[in-house]
C-alpha positions in Angstrom: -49.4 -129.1 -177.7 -53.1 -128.4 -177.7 -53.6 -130.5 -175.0 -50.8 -128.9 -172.8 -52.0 -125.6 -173.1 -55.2 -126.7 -172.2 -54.0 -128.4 -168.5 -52.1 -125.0 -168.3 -54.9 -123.1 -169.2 -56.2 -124.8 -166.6 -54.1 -124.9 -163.7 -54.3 -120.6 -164.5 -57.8 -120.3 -163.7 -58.0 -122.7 -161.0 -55.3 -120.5 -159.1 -57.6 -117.0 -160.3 -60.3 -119.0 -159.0 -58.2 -119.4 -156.0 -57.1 -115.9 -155.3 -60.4 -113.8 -156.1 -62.6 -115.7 -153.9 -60.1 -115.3 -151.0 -59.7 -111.4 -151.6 -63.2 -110.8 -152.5 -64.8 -112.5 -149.1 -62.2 -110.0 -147.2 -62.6 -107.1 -149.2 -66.7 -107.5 -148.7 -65.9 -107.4 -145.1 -63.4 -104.5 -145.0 -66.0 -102.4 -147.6 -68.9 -103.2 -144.9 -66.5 -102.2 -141.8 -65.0 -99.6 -143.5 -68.4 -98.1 -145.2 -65.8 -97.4 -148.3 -67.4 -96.6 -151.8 -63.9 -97.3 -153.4 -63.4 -100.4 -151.3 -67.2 -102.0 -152.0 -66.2 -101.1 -155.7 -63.2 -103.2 -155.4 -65.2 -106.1 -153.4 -68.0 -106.3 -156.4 -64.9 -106.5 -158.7 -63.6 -109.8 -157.1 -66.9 -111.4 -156.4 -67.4 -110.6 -160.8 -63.9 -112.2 -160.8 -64.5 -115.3 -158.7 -67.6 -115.8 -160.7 -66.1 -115.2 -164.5 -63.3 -117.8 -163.3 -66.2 -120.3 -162.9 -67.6 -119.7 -166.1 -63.9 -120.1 -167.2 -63.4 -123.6 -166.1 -67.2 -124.5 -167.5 -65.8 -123.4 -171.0 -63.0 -125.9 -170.6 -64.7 -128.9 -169.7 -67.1 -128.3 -172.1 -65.0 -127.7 -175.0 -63.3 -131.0 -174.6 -66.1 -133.0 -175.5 -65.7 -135.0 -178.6 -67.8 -134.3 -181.9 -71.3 -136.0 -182.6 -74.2 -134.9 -185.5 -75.4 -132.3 -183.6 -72.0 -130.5 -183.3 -69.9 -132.7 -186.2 -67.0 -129.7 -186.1 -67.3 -130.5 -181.9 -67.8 -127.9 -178.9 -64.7 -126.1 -178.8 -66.5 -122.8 -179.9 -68.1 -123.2 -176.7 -64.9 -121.4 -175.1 -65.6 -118.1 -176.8 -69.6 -118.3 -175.2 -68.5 -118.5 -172.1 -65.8 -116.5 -172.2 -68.5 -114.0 -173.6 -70.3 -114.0 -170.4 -67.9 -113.7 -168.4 -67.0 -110.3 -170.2 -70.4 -109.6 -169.6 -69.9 -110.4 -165.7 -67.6 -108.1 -165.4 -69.6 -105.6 -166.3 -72.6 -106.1 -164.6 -71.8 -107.4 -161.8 -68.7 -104.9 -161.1 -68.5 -102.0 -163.4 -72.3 -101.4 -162.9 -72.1 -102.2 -159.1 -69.2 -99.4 -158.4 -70.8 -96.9 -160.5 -73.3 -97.1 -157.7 -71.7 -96.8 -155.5 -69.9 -93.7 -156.6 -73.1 -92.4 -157.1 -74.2 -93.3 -153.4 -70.8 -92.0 -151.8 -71.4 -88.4 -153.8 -75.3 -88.3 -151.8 -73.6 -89.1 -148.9 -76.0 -92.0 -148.1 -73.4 -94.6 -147.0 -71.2 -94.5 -144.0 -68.3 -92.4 -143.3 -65.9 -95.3 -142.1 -63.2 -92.8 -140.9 -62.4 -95.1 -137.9 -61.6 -97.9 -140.1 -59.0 -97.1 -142.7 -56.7 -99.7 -141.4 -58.6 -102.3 -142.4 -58.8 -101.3 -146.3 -55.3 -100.6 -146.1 -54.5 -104.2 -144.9 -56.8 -106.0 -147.0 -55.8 -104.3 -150.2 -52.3 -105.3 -149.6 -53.1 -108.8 -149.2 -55.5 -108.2 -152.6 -52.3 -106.8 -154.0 -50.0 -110.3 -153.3 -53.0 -112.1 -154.6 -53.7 -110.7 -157.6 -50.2 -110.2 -158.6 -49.7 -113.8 -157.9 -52.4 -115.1 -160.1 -51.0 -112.1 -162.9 -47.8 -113.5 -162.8 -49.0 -116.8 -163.2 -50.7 -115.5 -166.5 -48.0 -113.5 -167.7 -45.7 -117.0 -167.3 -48.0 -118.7 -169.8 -48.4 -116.1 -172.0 -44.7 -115.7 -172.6 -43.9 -119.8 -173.0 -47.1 -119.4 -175.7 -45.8 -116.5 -177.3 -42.0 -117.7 -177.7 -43.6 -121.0 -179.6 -45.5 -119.2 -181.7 -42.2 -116.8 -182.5 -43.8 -114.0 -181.5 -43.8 -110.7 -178.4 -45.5 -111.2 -175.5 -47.6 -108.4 -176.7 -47.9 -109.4 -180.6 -49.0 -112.7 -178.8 -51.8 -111.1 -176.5 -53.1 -109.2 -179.3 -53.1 -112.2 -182.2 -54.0 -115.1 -179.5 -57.4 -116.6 -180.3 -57.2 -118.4 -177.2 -60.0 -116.1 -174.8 -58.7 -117.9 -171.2 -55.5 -116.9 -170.2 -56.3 -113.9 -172.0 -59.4 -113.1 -169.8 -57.1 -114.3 -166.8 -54.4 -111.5 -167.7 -57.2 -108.5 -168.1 -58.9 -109.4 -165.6 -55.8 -109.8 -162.8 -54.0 -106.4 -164.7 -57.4 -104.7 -163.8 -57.9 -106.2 -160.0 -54.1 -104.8 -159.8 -54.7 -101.5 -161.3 -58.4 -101.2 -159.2 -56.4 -102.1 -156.1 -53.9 -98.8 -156.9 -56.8 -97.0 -157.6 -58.5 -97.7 -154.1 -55.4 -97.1 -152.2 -55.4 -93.4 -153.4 -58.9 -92.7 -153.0 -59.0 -94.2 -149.8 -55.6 -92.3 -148.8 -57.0 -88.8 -149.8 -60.2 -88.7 -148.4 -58.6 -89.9 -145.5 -56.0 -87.1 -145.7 -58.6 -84.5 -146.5 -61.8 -85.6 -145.1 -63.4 -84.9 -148.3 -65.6 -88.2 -149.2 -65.2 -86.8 -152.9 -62.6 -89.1 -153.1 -63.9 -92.3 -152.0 -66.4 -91.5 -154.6 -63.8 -90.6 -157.6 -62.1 -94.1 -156.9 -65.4 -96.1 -157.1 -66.3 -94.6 -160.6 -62.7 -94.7 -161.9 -63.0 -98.7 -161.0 -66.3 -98.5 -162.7 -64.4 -97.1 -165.8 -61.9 -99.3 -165.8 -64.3 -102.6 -165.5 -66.4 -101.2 -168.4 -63.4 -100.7 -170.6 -62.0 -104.0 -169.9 -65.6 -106.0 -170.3 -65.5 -104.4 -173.7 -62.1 -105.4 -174.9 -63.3 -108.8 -173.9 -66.4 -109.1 -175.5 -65.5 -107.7 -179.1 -62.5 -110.5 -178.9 -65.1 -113.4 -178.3 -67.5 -111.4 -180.3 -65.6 -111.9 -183.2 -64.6 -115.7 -182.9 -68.2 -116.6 -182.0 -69.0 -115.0 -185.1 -67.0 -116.6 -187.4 -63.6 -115.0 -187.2 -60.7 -116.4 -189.7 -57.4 -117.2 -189.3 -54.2 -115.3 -188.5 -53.4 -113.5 -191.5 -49.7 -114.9 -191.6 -51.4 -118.3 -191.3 -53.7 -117.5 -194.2 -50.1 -116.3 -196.3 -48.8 -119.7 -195.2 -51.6 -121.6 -196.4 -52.0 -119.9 -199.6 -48.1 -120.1 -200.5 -48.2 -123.9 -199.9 -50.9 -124.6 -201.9 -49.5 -122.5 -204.8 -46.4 -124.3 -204.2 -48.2 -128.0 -205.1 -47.4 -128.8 -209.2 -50.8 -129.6 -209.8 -52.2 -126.4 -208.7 -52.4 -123.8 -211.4 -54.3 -121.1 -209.1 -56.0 -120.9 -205.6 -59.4 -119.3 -206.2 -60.5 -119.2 -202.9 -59.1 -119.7 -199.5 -61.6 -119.5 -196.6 -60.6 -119.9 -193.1 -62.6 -119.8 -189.5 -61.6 -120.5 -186.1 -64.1 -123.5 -184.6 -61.8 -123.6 -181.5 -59.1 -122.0 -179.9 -57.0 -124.3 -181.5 -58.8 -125.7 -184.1 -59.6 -123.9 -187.8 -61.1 -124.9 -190.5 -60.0 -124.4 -194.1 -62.1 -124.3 -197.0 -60.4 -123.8 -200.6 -61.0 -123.7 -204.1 -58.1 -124.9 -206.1 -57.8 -124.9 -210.2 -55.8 -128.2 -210.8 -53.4 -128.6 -214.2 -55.5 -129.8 -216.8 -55.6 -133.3 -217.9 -55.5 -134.7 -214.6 -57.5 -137.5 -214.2 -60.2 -138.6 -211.5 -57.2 -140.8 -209.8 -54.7 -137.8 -209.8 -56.9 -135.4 -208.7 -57.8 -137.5 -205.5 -53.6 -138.2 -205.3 -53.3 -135.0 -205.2 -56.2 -134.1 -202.6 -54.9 -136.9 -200.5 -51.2 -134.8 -200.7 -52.3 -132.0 -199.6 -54.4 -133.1 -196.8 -51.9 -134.5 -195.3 -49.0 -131.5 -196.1 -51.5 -129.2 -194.2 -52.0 -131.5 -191.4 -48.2 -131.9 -190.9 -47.1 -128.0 -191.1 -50.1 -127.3 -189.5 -51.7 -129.4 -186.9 -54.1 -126.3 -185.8 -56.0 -126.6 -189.0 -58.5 -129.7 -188.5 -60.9 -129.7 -191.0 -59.8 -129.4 -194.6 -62.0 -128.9 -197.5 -60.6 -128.8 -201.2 -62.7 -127.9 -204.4 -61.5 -128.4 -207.7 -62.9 -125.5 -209.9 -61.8 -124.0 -213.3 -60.4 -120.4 -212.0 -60.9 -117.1 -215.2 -57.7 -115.5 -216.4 -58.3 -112.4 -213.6 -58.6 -114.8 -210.7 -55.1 -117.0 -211.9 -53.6 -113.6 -212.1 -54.5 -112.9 -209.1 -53.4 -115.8 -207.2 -49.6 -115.5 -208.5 -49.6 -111.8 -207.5 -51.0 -112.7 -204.0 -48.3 -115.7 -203.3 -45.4 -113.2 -204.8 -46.3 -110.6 -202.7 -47.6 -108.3 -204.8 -51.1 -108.1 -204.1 -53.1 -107.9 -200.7 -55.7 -110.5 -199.8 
């Protein structure tokens, strides 16, 4: 499964790749034709895009490469760092880059481009195809992952710990909604004259590029900083290991994502007394290998036998009843 999403992960970013360095080559010649703030916005957008999808596929290849003693729990965290960067490219390179050009098309220092509106109009159309080609392509994905994991498309988005397609999709919904946003600003200061609006539509794409750089980098934030488990996962987890005869309470259970598909589990258990140095590691052994059936995601497993205190049994059976939060 892993390994699938990954080729499909993939074949996603390679078609991104695709599509934003097509559009961005033609809307850097219809922004310098034109003399368009809105449409120069739009061109630094896709160049950020083109360059983020790089980034993307480095964070792939990367990721994939095996464990050693520098890295024993492997590379797959290296996703989440370049996928941080790539937040950060959006930002710089576009959000910062059409802020300035707002600010140049409000001092009236660029060019008026009145004789060339055709040209915007074209190339954003052919932007618009692209984009919502490589969107689609995203949304496809997203779907197929979110009906394995029995969840909404959007339940999925939001809970997916997986930062490629899900840079694909905000970036691609953004490029779509930064296309609409040219369009009008290009359309009324045609209809008016008024280079107000050219201006208005290159800070509006600045906005939007700044809002979507930060949703990105709080999500990779998080995982590069240690970010656990889905909570239902976590439930899961806990309920299983409460259901095991030999366990009396689960003290502890620690979780953290070391790749997008890969978590590791640490746990304190208080076995049954009497159990003896062979039973324990029987019992060890047993849940090792429950976990890894029910739960291929979790790859490192870590179990501590520890005597638990009468508060922390009592709370254990009140978390796997239900009646207490984590």
């Amino acid at each position: 499964m892993a390994s699938r999403d990954r080729k499909a992960s993939r074949v996603t970013v390679l078609l991104a790749l695709a599509m934003n360095a097509l559009i961005a080559v033609a809307k850097v010649l219809a922004g310098v034709v034109s003399g368009s703030s809105a449409m120069l916005a739009e061109a630094a957008h896709s160049v950020a895009d083109t360059v983020n999808e790089v980034f993307l596929l480095t964070s792939l290849r990367r990721s994939r490469r095996p464990p050693d003693s520098t890295h024993p729990f492997g590379y797959g965290a290296e996703r989440f760092f370049w996928s941080l960067l790539a937040a950060i490219g959006i930002f710089v390179s576009g959000a910062v880059f059409s802020l300035y050009q707002a600010i140049t098309a409000l001092t009236g220092s660029g060019g008026s481009g009145e004789h060339s509106y055709v040209w915007s109009y074209a190339v954003l159309g052919v932007a618009f195809v692209a984009e919502g080609t490589s969107w689609v392509r995203s949304v496809v994905q997203l779907r197929r992952e979110a009906g394995a994991s029995h969840r909404t498309f959007f339940d999925h988005l939001r809970r997916s710990r997986d930062p490629t397609v899900k840079t694909v999709f905000s970036e691609d919904a953004a490029a779509l909604l930064g296309i609409g946003i040219a369009a009008t600003a290009i359309g009324l200061h045609q209809a008016t004259g008024n280079r107000l609006w050219d201006a208005l539509g290159a800070a509006m794409i600045a906005v939007l590029l700044t809002v979507v750089a930060i949703y990105l980098g709080r999500h990779n934030m998080a995982l590069l900083t240690g970010q656990s488990a889905d909570p239902r996962l976590r439930q899961e987890l806990w309920t299983e290991l409460m259901a095991v005869p030999e366990v009396d309470a689960v003290v502890e259970l620690l979780t953290m994502h070391i790749g997008t598909d890969e978590i590791l589990l640490a746990t304190r258990l208080d076995l049954a007394d009497g159990l003896s140095s062979d039973e324990i590691e029987d019992v060890s052994s047993q849940i090792e290998h429950q976990i890894a059936q029910r739960h291929p995601e979790v790859t490192q497993v870590f179990l501590d036998a520890t005597r638990a205190s009468w508060g922390e049994r009592e709370r254990a059976h009140r978390i796997a009843s239900g009646a207490a939060d984590w």
